[in-house]
C-alpha positions as CSV (number, residue, x, y, z in Angstrom):
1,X,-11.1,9.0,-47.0
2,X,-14.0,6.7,-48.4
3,X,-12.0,4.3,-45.9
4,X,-12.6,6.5,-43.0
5,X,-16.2,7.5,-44.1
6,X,-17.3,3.9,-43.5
7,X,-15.8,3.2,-40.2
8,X,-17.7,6.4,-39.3
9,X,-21.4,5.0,-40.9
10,X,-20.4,1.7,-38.6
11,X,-20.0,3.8,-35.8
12,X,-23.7,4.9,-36.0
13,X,-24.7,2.1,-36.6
14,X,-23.2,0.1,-33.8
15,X,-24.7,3.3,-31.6
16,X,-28.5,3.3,-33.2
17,X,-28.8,-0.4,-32.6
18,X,-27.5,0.3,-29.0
19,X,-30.2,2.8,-28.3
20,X,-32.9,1.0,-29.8
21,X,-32.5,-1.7,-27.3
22,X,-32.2,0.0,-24.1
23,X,-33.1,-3.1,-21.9
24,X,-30.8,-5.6,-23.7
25,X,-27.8,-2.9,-23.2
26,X,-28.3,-2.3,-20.0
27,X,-28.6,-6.4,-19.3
28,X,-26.1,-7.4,-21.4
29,X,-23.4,-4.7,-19.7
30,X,-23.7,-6.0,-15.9
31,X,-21.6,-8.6,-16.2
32,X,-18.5,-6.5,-17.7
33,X,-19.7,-4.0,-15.1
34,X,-19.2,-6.3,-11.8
35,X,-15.9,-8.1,-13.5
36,X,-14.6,-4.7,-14.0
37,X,-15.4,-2.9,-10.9
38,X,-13.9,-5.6,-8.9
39,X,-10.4,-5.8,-11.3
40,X,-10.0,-2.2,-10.6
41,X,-11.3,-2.2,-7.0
42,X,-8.5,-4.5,-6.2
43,X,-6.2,-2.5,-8.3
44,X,-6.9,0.5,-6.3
45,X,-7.1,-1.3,-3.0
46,X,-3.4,-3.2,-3.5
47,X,-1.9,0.6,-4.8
48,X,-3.3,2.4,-1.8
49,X,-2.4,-0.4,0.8
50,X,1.5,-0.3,-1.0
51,X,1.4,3.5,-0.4
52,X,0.4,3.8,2.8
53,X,3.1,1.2,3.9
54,X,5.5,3.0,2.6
55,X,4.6,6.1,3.8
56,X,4.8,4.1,7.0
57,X,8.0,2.9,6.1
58,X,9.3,6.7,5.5
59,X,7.9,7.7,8.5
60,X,10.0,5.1,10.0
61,X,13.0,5.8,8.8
62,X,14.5,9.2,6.8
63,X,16.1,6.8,4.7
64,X,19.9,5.2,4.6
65,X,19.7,3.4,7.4
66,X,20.7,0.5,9.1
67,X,19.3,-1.7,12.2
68,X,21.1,-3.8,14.3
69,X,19.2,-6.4,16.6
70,X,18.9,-9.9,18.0
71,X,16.3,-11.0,15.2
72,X,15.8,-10.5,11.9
73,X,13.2,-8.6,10.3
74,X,12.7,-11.3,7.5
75,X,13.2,-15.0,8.5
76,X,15.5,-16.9,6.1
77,X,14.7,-20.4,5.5
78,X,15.3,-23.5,7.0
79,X,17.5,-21.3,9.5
80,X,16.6,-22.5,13.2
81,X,14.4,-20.8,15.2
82,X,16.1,-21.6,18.3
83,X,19.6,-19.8,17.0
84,X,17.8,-16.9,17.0
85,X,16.6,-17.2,20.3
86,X,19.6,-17.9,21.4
87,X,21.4,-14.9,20.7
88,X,22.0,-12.0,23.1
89,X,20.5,-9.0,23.5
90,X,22.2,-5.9,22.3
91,X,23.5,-3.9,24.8
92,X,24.5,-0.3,25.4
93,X,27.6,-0.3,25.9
94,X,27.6,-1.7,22.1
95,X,25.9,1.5,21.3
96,X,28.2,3.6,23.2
97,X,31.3,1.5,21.6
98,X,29.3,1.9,17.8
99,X,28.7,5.5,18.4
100,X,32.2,6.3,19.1
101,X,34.2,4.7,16.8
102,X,31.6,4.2,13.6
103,X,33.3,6.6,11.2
104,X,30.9,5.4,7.7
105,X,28.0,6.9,10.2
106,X,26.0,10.2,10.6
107,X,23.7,9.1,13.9
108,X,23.9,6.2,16.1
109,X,20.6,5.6,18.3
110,X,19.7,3.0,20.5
111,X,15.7,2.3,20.5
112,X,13.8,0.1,22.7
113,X,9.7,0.3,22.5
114,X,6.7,-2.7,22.5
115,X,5.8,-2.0,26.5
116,X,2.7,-0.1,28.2
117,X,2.3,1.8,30.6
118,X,-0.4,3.5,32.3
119,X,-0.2,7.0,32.3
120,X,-2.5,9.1,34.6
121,X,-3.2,13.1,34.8
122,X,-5.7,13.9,37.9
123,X,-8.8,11.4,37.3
124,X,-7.9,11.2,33.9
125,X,-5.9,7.9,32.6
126,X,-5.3,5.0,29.8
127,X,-3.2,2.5,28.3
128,X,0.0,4.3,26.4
129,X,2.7,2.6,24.2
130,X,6.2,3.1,25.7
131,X,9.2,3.8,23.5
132,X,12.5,5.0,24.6
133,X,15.5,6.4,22.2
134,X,18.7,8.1,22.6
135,X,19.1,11.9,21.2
136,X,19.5,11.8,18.3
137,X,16.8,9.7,17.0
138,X,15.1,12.6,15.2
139,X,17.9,12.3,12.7
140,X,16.4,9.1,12.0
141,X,12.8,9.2,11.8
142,X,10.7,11.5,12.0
143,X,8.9,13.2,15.2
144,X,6.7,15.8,14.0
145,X,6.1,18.2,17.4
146,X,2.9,19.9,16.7
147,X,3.6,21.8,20.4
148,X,6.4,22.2,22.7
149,X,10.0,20.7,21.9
150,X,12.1,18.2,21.7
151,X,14.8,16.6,23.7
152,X,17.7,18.5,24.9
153,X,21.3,16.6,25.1
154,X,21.2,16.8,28.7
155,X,18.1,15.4,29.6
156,X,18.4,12.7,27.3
157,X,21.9,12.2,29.0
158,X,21.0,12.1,32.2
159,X,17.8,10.0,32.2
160,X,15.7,12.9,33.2
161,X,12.0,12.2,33.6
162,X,10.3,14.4,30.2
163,X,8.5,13.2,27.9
164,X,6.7,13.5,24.7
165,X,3.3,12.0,24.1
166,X,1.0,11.5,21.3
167,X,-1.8,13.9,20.1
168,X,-4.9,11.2,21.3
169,X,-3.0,10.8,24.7
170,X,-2.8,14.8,25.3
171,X,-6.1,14.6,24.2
172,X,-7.0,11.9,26.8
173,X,-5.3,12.9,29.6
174,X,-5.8,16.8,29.5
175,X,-9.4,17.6,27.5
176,X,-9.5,21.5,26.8
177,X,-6.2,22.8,27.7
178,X,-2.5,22.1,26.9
179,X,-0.6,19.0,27.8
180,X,2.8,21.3,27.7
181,X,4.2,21.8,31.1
182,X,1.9,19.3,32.8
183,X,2.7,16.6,35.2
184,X,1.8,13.2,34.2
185,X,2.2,9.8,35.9
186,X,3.4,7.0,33.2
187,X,2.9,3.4,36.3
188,X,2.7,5.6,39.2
189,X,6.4,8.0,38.3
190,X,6.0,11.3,37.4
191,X,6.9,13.2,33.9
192,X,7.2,16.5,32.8
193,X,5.0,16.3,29.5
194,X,7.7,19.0,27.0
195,X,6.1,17.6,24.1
196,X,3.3,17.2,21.9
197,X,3.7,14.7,18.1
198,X,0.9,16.0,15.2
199,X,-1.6,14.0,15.4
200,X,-1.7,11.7,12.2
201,X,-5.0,9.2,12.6
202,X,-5.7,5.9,12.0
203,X,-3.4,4.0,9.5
204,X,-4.2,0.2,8.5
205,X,-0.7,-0.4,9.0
206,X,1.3,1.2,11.7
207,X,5.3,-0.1,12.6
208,X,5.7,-0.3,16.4
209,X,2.4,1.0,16.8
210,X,0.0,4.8,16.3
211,X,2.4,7.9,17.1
212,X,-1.0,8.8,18.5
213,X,-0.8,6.9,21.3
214,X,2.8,6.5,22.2
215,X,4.9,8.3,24.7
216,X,8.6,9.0,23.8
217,X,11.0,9.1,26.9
218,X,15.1,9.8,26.7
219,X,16.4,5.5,26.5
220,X,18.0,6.2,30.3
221,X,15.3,7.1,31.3
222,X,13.5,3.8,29.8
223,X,16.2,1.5,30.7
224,X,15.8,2.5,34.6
225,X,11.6,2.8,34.9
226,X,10.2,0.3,31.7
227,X,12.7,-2.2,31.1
228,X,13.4,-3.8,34.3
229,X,15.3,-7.3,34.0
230,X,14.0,-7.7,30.1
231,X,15.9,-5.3,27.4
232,X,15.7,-5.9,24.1
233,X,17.0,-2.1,22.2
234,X,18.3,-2.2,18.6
235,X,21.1,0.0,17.6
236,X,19.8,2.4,14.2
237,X,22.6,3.4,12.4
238,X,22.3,6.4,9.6
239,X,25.0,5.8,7.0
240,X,26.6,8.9,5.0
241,X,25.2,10.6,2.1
242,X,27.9,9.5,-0.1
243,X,27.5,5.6,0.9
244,X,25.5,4.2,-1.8
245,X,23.6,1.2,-0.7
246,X,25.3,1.5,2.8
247,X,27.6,-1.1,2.0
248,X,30.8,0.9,3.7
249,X,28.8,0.9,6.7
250,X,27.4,-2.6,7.1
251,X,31.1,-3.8,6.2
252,X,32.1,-1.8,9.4
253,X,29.3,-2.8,11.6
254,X,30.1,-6.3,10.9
255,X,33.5,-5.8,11.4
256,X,33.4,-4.0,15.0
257,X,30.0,-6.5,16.2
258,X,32.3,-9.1,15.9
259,X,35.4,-7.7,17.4
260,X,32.6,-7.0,20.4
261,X,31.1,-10.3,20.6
262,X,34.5,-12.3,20.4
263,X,33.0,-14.3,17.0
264,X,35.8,-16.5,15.5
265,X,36.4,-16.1,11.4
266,X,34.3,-19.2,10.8
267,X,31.8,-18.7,13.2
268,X,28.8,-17.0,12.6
269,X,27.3,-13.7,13.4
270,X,24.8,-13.8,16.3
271,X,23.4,-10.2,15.4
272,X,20.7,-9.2,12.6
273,X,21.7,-6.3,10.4
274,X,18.3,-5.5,8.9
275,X,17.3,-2.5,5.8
276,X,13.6,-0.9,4.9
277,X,14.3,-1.5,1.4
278,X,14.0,-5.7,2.8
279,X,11.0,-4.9,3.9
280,X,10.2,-2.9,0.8
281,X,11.2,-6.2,-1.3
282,X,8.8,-8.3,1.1
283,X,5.8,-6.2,0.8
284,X,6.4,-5.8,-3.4
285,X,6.3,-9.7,-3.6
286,X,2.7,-9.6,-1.6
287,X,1.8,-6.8,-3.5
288,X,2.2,-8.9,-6.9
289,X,0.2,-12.1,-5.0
290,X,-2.9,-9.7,-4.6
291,X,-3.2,-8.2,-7.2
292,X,-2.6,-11.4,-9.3
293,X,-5.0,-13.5,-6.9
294,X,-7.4,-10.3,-7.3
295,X,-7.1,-10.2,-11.1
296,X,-8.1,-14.0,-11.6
297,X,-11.2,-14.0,-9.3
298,X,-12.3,-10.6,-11.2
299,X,-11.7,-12.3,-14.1
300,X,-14.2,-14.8,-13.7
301,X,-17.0,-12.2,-13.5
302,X,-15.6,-10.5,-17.0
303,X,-15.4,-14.0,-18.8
304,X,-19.6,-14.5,-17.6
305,X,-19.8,-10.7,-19.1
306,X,-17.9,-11.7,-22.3
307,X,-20.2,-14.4,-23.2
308,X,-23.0,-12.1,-21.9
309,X,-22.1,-9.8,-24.7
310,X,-21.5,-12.5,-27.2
311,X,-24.6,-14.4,-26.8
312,X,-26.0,-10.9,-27.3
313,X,-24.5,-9.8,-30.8
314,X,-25.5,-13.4,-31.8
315,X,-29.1,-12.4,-31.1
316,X,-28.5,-9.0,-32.7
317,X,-26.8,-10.6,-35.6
318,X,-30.0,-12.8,-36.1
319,X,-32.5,-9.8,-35.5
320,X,-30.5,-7.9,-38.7
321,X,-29.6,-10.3,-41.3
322,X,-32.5,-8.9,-43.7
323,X,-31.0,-5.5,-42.9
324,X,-27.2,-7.0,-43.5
325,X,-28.4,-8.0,-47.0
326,X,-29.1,-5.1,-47.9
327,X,-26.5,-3.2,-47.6
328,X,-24.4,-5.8,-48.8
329,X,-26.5,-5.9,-52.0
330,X,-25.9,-2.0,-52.0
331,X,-22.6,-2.4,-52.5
332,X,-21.3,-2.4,-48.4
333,X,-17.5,-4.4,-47.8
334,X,-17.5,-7.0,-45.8
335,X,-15.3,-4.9,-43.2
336,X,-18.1,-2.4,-43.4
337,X,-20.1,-5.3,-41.6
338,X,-17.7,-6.5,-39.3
339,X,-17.2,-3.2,-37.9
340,X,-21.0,-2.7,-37.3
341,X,-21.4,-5.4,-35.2
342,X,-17.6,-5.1,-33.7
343,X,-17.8,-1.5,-32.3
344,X,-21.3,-2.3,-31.0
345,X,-19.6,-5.1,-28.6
346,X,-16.9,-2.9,-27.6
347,X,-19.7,0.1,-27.1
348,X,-21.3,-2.2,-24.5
349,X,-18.0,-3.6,-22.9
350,X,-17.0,0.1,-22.3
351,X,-20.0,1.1,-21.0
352,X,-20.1,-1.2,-18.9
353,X,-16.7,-0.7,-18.0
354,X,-17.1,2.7,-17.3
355,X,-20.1,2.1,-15.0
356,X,-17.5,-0.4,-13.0
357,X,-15.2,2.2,-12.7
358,X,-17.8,4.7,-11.3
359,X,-18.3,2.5,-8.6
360,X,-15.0,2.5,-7.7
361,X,-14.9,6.5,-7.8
362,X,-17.9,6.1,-5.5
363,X,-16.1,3.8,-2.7
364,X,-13.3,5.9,-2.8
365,X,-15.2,9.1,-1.9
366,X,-16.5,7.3,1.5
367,X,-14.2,9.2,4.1
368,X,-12.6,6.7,6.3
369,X,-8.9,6.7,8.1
370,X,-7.9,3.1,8.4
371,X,-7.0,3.1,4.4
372,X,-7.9,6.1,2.3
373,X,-8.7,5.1,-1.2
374,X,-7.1,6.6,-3.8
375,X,-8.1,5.4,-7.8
376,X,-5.6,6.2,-10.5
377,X,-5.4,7.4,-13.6
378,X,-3.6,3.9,-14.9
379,X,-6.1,1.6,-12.8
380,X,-8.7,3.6,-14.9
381,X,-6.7,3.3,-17.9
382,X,-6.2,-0.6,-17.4
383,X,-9.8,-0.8,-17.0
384,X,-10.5,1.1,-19.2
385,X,-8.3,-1.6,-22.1
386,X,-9.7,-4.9,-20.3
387,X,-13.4,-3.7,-21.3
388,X,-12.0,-2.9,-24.7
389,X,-10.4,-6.2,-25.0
390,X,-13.6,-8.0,-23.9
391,X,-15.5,-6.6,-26.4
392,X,-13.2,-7.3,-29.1
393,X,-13.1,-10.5,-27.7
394,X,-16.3,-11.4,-27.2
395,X,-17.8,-9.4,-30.5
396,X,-15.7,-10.6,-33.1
397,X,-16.9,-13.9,-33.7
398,X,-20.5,-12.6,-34.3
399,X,-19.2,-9.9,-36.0
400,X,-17.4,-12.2,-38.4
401,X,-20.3,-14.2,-39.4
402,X,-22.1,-11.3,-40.1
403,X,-19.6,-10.2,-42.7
404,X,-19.4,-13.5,-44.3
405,X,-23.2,-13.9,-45.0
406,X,-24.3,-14.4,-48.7
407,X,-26.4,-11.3,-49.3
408,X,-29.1,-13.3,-51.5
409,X,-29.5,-15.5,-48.6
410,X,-29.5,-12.8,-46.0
411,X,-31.9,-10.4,-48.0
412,X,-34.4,-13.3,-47.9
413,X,-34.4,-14.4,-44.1
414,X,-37.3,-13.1,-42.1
């Protein structure tokens, strides 16, 4: 109890000799202040970029599946470029073959997308991105219609010329009414608009492109009018709920690409089977760059803090030593000392931690659509333990030779 008692007197201590030198605090803090703002504005930057690529990613995909194409979506080393190259194109009749004999699969879609197209309504026109897919690509990622429909078997089937466009292009090419039912010209050929995607905004980081500003046709439709002499479609394959890791269905991909292609046993595969939870691995191993590359140029502003605050207690320590000999001739421990001058480092590292952190919760609170800024509870709890460590750090020392002093000695400086 007596224990506790003390610790408490050194907590008012620490906090009297704080208030009493309201300049010094607030000079000595800045440091810590910058150093942690920018550790936990990197924190919060590096979280909020990895969650709104995988949101992306999501939105990609619905999850469990599988695409097969010409390249890779990560490049393995010291494989040659020009193999790749060198590889054909997948074809449909793959995705016909795939779709009807793939029994490890729920949805087989062929996608092709990366051209524009202009795309006019009266006087009204711009730029659109182009992707084309087969039915049942809606099993596969999402399409969110915000008005009108979707596909229908038949006119995906039979390359009929509907559409479904993006919430900016509805917005471009028919300002104040409804783009449902409309006639639009996508390079001169005309489209029945049945379709309208939500409208989801600016991302940083956008796979194949804004849904905003794409146009979705039926893939027979694309093959005939966009792709010309040039395809280059991949094949997305959704495995079964019950295939774990959608090893059964690679193993049979592999198998029947093979048996397509003609590939001998000991040649190899001239196709890509690529997985979002690659690109998930790719983007973690980034992740962990930044934040360590962002944590050691932060930390350079937090060491210039640290012996902000330590050159600081020295100086306090110096202004109190007739005070310290006192109490230590009144009978006050040693630890009773040490804690003084500890918690009052610690006081100004959180403090100045805190006002870091409020800096932080200000930036995020700008509204802006290309990353949306989202601070933690454990970026604000890692900041929150850096400043205390920094204190501790750079308060002990002082704090130390404060305790040790010889009261006689002490009691006579000036």
């Amino acid at each position: 109890m007596k224990f506790i008692r003390q610790v408490w007197e050194s907590l008012l201590f620490a906090y009297q000799a704080l208030r009493s030198n309201v300049l010094r605090t607030t000079l000595s803090l800045l440091g810590v202040s910058i150093g942690i703002f920018a550790i936990v504005a990197v924190f919060t930057a590096v979280d909020s970029l990895k969650q709104n690529i995988r949101s992306e990613i999501d939105s990609f995909s619905s999850g469990g599946v599988i695409y097969v194409g010409k390249w890779p979506w990560l490049m393995q080393n010291n494989y040659p470029w020009w193999k790749y190259l060198n590889r054909p194109e997948m074809k449909y009749t793959e995705y016909k073959y795939l779709k009807d004999h793939l029994k490890s699969a729920q949805a087989v879609v062929i996608i092709d997308n990366g051209r524009t197209a202009s795309a006019t309504n009266g006087s009204s026109s711009m730029d659109v991105n182009m992707s084309g897919a087969s039915y049942e690509y809606n099993q596969i990622a999402s399409v969110p219609i915000g008005e009108g429909r979707y596909f229908l078997p038949i006119e995906s089937e039979n390359g009929m010329n509907v559409c479904i466009i993006g919430a900016l292009v509805a917005e471009n090419l028919s300002p104040g009414r409804s783009a449902v039912g409309q006639i639009i010209k996508l390079n001169g050929i005309k489209f029945s608009v049945i379709g309208i995607i939500e409208k989801k905004g600016t991302d940083i980081l956008s796979f194949g492109g804004t849904p905003d500003e794409k146009v979705f046709v039926p893939y027979n439709t694309y093959s005939a009018v966009f792709q010309k002499d040039k395809p280059a479609p991949d094949i997305a394959i959704k495995a079964m709920e019950s295939d774990a890791g959608q090893v059964a269905l690679e193993g049979e991909i592999t198998g029947i690409m093979r048996s397509l292609r003609s590939i001998k046993p000991k040649q190899e595969d001239n196709f890509s089977i690529n997985r979002l939870d690659g690109l998930n691995q790719f983007f973690d191993g980034i992740f962990s760059v930044l934040n360590i590359a962002g944590s050691l140029i932060a930390g350079f502003s937090l060491l210039v803090g640290g012996f902000g605050i330590a050159n600081i207690m020295f100086v306090s320590v110096k202004e109190r030593t007739n005070i310290i000999g006192i109490q230590k001739s009144l009978g006050a421990k040693n630890y009773f000392i040490l804690f003084q001058f500890l918690f009052e480092a610690v006081f100004l590292s959180l403090i100045g931690g805190l006002v870091g952190i409020g800096l932080v919760v200000l930036i995020t609170l700008i509204p802006q659509e290309a990353l949306p800024l989202h601070l933690s509870v454990a970026n604000v709890a890692k900041g929150l333990m850096i400043s205390s460590f920094i204190g501790i750090l750079s308060g002990i020392i002082p704090a130390w030779v404060a305790a040790k002093m010889d009261p006689v000695i002490a009691i006579r400086s000036k």
